[in-house]
C-alpha positions as CSV (number, residue, x, y, z in Angstrom):
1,X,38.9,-8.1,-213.6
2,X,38.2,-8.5,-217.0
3,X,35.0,-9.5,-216.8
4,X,33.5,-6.7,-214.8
5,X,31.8,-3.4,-217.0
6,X,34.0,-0.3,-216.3
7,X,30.6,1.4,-214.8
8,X,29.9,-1.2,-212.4
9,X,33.6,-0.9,-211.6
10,X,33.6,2.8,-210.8
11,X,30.2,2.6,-209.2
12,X,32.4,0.0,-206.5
13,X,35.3,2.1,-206.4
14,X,33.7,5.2,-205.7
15,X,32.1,3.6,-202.4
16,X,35.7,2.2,-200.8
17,X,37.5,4.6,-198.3
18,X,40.0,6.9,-200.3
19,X,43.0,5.5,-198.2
20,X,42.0,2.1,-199.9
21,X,41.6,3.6,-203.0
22,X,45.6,5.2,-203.3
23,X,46.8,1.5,-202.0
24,X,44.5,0.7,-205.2
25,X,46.5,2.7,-207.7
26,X,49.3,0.3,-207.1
27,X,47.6,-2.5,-209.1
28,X,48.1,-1.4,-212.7
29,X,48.2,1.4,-215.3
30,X,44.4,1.0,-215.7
31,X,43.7,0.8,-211.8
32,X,46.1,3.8,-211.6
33,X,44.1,5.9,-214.0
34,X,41.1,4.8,-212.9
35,X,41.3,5.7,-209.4
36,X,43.1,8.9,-210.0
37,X,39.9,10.0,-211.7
38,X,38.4,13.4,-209.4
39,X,34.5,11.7,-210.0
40,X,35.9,8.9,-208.2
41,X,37.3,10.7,-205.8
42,X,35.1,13.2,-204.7
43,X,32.4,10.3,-204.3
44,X,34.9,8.1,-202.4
45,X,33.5,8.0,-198.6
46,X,36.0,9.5,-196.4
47,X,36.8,8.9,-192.2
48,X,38.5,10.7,-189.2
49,X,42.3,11.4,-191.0
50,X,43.5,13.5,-187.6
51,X,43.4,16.4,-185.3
52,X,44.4,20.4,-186.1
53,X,45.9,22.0,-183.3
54,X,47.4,25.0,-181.9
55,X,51.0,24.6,-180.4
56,X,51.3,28.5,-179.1
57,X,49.9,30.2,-182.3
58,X,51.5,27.8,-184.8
59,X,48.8,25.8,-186.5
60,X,50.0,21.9,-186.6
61,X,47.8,18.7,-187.9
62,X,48.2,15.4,-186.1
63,X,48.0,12.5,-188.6
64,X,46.2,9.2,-187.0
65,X,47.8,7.0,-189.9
66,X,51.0,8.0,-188.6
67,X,52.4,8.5,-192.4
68,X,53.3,11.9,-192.2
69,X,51.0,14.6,-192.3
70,X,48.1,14.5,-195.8
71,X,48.4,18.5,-195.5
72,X,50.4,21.6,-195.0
73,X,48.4,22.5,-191.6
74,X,50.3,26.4,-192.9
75,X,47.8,26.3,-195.6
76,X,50.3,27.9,-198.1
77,X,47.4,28.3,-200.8
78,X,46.4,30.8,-198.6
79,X,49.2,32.5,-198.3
80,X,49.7,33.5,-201.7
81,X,46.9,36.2,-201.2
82,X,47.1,37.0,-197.5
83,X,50.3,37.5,-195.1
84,X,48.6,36.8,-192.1
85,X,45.9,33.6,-191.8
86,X,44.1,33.1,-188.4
87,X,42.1,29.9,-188.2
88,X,39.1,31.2,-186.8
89,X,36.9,27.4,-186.6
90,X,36.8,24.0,-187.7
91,X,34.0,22.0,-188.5
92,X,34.7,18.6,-190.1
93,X,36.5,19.3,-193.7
94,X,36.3,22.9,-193.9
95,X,38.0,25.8,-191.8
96,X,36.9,29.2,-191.4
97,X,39.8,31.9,-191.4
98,X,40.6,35.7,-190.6
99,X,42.9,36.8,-193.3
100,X,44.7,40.2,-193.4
101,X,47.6,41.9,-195.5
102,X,48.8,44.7,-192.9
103,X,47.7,45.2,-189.3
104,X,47.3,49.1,-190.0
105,X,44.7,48.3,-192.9
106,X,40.9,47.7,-191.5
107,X,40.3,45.3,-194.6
108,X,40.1,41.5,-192.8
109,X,38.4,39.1,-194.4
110,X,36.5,35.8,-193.6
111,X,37.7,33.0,-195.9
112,X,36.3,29.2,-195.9
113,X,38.6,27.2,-197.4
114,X,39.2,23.3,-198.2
115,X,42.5,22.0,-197.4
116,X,42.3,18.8,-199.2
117,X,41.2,20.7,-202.6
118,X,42.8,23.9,-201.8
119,X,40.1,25.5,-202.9
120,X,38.7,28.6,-201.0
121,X,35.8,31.3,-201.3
122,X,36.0,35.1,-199.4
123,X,32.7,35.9,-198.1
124,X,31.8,38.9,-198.3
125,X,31.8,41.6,-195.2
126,X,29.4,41.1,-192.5
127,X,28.1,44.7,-190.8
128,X,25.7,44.6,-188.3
129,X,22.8,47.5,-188.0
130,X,24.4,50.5,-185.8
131,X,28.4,49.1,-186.6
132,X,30.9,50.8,-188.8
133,X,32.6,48.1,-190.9
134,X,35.8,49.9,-190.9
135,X,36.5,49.3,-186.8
136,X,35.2,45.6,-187.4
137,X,38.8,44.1,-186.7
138,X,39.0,45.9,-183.4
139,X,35.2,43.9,-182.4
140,X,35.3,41.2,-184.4
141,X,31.8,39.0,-184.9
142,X,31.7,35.6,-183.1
143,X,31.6,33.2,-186.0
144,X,30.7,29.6,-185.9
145,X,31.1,27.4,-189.2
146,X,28.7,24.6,-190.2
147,X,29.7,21.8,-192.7
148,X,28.0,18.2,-193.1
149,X,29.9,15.7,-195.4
150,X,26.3,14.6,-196.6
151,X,26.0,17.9,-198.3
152,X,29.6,18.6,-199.5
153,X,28.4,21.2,-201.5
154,X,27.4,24.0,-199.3
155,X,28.3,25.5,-196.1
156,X,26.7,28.3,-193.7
157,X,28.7,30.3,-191.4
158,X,26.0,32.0,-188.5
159,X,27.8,35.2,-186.9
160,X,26.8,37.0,-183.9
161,X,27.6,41.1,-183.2
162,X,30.6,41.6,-180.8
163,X,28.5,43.0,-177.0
164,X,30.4,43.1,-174.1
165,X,26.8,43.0,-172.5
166,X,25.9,39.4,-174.1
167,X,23.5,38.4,-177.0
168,X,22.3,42.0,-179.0
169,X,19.5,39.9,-180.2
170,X,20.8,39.9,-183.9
171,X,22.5,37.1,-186.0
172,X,23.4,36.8,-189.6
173,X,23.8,33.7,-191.6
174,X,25.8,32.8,-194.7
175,X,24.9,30.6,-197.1
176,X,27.1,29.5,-200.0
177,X,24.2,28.2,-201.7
178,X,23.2,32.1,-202.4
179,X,26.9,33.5,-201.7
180,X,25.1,36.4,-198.9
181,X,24.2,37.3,-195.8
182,X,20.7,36.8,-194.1
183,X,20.2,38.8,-191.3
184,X,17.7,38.0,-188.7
185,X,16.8,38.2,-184.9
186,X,17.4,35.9,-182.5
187,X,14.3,34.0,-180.9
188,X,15.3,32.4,-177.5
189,X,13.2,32.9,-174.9
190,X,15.5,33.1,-172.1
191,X,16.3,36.5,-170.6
192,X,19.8,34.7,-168.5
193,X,21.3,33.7,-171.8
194,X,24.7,36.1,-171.8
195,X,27.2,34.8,-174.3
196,X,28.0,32.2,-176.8
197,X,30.9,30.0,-176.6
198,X,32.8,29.9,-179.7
199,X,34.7,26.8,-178.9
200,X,31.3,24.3,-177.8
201,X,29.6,23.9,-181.1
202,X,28.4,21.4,-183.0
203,X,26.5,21.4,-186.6
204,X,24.4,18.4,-187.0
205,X,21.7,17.9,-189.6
206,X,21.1,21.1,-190.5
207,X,21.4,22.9,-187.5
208,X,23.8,24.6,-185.1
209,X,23.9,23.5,-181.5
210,X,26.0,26.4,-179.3
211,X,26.4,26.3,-175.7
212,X,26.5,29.5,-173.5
213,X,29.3,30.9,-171.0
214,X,27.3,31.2,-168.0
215,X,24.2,28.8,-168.5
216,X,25.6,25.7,-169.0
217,X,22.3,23.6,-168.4
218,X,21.2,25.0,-171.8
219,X,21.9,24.4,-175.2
220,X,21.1,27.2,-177.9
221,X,20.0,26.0,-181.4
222,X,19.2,27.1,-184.6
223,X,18.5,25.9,-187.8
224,X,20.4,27.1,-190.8
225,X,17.7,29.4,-192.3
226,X,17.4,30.7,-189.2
227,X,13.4,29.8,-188.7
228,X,13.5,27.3,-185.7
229,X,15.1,28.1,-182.8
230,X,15.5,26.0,-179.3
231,X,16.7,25.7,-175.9
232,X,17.6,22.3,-175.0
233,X,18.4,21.3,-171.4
234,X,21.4,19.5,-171.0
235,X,21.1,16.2,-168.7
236,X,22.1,18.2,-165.0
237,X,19.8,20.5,-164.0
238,X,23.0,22.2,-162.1
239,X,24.4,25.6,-163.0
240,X,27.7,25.0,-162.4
241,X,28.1,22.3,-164.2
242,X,30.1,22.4,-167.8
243,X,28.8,20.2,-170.5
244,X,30.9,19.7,-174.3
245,X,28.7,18.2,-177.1
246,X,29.9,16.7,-179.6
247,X,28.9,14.4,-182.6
248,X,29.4,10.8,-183.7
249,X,27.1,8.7,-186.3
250,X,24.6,11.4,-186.9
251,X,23.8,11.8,-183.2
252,X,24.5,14.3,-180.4
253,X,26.6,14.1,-177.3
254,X,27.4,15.7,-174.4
255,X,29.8,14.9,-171.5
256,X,31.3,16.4,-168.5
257,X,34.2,15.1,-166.6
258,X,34.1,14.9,-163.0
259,X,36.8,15.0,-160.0
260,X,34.8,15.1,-157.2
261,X,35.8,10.7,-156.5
262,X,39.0,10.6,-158.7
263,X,38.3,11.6,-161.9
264,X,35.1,9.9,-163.5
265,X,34.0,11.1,-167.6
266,X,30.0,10.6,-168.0
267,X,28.2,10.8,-171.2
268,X,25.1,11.2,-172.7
269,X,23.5,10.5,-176.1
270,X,20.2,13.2,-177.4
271,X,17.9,9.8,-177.8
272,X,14.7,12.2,-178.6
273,X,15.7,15.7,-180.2
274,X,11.6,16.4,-180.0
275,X,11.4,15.7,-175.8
276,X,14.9,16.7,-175.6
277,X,15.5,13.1,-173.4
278,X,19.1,12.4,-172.7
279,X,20.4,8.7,-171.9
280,X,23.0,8.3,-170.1
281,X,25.4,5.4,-171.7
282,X,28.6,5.7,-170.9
283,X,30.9,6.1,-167.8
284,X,34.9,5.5,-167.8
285,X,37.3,5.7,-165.1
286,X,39.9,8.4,-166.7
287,X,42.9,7.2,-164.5
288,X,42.4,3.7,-165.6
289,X,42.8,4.8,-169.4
290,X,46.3,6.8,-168.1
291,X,47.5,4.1,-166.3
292,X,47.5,5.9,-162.7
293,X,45.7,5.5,-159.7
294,X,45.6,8.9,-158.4
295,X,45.3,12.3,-159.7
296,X,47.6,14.9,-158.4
297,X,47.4,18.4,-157.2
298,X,47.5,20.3,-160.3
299,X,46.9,18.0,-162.8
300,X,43.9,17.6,-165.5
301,X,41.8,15.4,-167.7
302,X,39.9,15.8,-170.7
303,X,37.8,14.5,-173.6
304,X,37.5,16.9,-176.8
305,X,36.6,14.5,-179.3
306,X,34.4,12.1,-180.4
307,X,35.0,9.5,-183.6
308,X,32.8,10.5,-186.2
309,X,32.3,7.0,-187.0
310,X,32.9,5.2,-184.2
311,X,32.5,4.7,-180.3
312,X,35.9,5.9,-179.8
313,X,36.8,9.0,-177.8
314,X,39.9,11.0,-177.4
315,X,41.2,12.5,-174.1
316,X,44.3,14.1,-173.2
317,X,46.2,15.1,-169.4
318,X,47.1,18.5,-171.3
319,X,50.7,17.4,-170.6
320,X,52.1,14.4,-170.9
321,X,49.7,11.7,-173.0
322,X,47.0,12.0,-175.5
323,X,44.8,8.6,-176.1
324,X,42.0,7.5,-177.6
325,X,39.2,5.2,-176.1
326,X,37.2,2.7,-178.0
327,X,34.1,2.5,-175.8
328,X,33.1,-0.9,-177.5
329,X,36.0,-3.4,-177.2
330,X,37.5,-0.5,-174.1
331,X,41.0,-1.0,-176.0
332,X,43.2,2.0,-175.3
333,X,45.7,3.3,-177.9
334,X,48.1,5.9,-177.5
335,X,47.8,9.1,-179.7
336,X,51.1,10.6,-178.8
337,X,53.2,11.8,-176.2
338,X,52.0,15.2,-175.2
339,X,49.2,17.1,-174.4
340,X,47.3,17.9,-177.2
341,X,43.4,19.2,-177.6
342,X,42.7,19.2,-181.1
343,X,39.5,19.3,-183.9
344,X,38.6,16.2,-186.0
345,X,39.1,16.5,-189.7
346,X,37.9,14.3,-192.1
347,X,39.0,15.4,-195.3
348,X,36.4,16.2,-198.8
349,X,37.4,16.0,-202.3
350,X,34.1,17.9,-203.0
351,X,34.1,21.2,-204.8
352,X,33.6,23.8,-203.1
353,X,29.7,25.6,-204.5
354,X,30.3,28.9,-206.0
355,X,34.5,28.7,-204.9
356,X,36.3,31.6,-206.4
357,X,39.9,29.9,-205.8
């Protein structure tokens, strides 16, 4: 392409996914270069590459492409500091981790890190009023990390005191943008709100959405300066029934899965975050996309993903088959052959702000 200025050139490059862009590198010495260059890279728009997962408490990475996996899911930078690395949350490109040396030392500490770059930054220790940092390990914070690709540059990391009696009323926030804790008290109103659930989060513009262990008509949020704070209703007004949320093209979802006539998923989109309206706009038979008629005694469904760019889903038996859905054309492709629950990652060749590895 002669003809084309090398700044209009980079300014096109820099918008085509970065799986196009290493098939790209192939072209010539020039092309090679060119695309190899990190500004490209880091601006290059990135999609769902696969799912981490826990087989026991081995760490794996399932790769969608199907090419082998982009990463060591052992995240041997790590490694060369720490002898033991617990992934403690995922949340998009990043991962939040407990790293220790010895298990007779108190010293743990938090680490976000960024597999694609390697790169990682140790934030520093988190001590609540009244708690002695040296038992810490023994009653650990709950810890939830936020990340949004449209900000690659900074991260915030909202941690709540360990309470066997529920919520203390205190939360502290991280921010790498000024590298410290904030500490603050919680404002929800409700007086029946126990316990946070670590594992039904979502972070979406700015703001972490939690859900609670025994009020599951109510969603918790929280902005990342910790100045507004919500409850949300979910869209049953029952008790007993358990919602996930999840996100997918900058909006929020929740879905429950239900047995009580075969084994029905419903799902709801957050149309008006103001009102807190949900719509309704999706219901699958889940035996349909498993090919089976009937469930049996004993055996399970369930969604724990949405596309982040997509109408597609991902459910898995927990045994056999994991698939994904695509809600649009209702084509269903097979993931693999086992049960597998696993977090989306979408990889970001942004540096890290204020990384000190």
């Amino acid at each position: 392409m002669p003809n084309v200025p090398e700044g209009a050139l980079v300014e096109i490059l820099s918008r085509v996914p970065y799986r196009s862009l290493c098939r790209f590198k192939c072209v010539s010495k020039p092309w090679l270069a060119l695309c190899s260059a990190p500004d490209i890279r880091k601006r290059s728009p990135q999609t769902l590459s696969g799912f981490f997962y826990y087989e026991g408490q081995r760490l794996c990475f399932r790769n969608l492409s199907g090419r082998g996996p982009p990463l060591d899911p052992s995240l041997p930078f790590l490694r060369h500091s720490y002898k033991n690395v617990h992934v403690e949350q995922f949340c998009d490109s990043l991962l939040l981790c407990n790293c220790w040396n010895s298990c007779f030392s108190s010293k743990r500490d938090y680490v976000v890190c960024n597999p694609a770059t390697q790169e990682w930054i140790v934030l520093p220790p988190v001590v609540f009023l009244g708690q002695d940092q040296e038992v810490s390990h023994d009653c650990p914070p709950s810890v939830y990390l936020g990340f949004e690709a449209a900000v690659p540059s900074r991260f915030v990391v909202f941690a709540t005191p360990y309470n066997r009696g529920g919520l203390s009323g205190e939360m502290a926030i991280y921010s790498s943008e000024t590298g410290q804790w904030t500490y603050v008290q919680t404002k929800w109103a409700s007086e029946s709100l126990l316990e946070l659930t670590r594992n039904i989060r979502v972070f979406l513009n700015g703001t972490m959405h939690l859900s609670t262990r025994y009020n599951y008509n109510t969603m918790l949020t929280v902005d990342a300066e910790g100045k507004v704070w919500r409850e949300i209703p979910m869209p049953s007004p029952k008790k007993s029934v358990i919602f996930c949320i999840g996100q997918s093209q900058g909006r929020l979802y929740a879905w429950q899965m239900a047995y009580r006539y075969g084994c029905e998923l419903y799902i709801w989109v957050l149309e008006d975050y103001g009102t807190g309206k949900w719509a309704q706009k999706h219901t699958v038979n889940v035996l349909e996309l498993f090919g089976r008629h009937c469930r049996k005694d004993g055996q399970y469904y369930e969604m724990f993903a949405f596309h982040p760019d997509c109408n597609v889903i991902f459910l898995t038996d927990e045994k056999e088959m994991t698939v994904s859905y695509d809600m649009d054309s209702q084509k269903v492709s097979v993931i693999c052959t086992k049960g597998m629950k696993g977090m989306p990652y979408t990889p970001c060749f942004a540096e890290l702000q204020s990384a000190s590895h």
